[in-house]
N, C-alpha and C positions, 0 to 999 in steps of 0.2 A: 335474507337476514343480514342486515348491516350490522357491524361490530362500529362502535366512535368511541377509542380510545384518547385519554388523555393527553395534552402534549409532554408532560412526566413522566410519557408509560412505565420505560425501561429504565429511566435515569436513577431508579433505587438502587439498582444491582452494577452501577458502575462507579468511577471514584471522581471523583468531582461534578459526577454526573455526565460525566462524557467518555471520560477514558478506560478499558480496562486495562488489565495488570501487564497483560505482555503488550500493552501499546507503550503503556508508561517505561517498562521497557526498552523499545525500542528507542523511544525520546530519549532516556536518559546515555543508552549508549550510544546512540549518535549523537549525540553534544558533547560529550565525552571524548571520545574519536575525534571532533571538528577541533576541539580546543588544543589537543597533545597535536595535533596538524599546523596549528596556529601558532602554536609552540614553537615546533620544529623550525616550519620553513621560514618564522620571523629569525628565529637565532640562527640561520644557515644563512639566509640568506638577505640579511641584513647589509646593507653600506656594499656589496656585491654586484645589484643587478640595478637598473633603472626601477623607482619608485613604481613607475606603473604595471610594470611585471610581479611586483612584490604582492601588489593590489589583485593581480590575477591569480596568481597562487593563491591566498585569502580567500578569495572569493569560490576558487576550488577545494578550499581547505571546509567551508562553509556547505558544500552540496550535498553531505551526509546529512545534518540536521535541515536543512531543507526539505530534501526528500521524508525525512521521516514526518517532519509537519504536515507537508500534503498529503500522503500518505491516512493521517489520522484527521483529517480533514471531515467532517460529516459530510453524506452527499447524502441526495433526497433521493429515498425509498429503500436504502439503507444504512449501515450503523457507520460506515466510515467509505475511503477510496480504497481501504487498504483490504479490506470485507469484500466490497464491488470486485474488485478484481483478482483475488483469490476466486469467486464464484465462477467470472469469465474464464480465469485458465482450468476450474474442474470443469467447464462446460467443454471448453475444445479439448481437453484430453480423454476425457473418457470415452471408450466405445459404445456408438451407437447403436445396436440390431434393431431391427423393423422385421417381425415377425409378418409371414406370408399369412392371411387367413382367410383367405378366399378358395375359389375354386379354379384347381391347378388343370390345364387342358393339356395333352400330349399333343404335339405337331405330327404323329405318326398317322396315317390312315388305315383302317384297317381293312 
C-alpha cells in the first residue's frame, strides 16, 4: 500500500510553513547574540587593530546565526538538519541489546 502525500503535507502545523516555534527560537536568539557580538567587538575594537582583523572578528561574531540557519535548513526525508541529527546522536547513544534466540549448545561433553 503506497501512501502519495501532498507537497503541503505538514506545512499547516508549522509557521510560515517551514519553521517551528523552538526553531524560530533559536533564529532569533542567535541573531540576537551575533549582533550584541557586533556590537561589542566593533566598539572595542575600533581604530585598534588592522581593518582585516576587525573583518575576522565580524565574521566570528556572524557564526551563531549561521549555524542556526543551516541548522534549520530543510534536508530531504526530513523536517530540517537540525531534526537529522538530533535522530543520529539518539541513534549512537542509546544502547543496543540483540536478544540471543536461538538454540544455546554447552561446549561441555558429557
Amino acid at each position: 500500500m503506497k501512501f502519495y502525500n501532498p507537497d503541503n503535507f505538514k506545512q499547516g502545523s508549522l509557521i510560515l510553513g517551514r519553521f517551528k516555534a523552538r526553531e524560530l527560537v533559536y533564529l532569533l536568539v542567535s541573531m540576537i547574540v551575533s549582533v550584541i557580538l557586533i556590537i561589542v567587538i566593533g566598539q572595542a575594537l575600533i581604530g585598534l587593530v588592522n581593518p582585516m582583523i576587525l573583518m575576522l572578528f565580524v565574521i566570528i561574531a556572524l557564526l551563531p546565526v549561521g549555524l542556526a540557519f543551516f541548522f534549520t535548513t530543510a534536508k530531504t526525508g526530513y523536517h530540517n538538519a537540525l531534526y537529522y541529527f538530533k535522530i543520529k546522536m539518539r541513534f549512537k547513544k542509546t544502547q543496543r541489546k540483540y536478544m540471543w534466540e536461538g538454540i544455546q549448545y554447552d561446549d561441555e561433553e558429557e
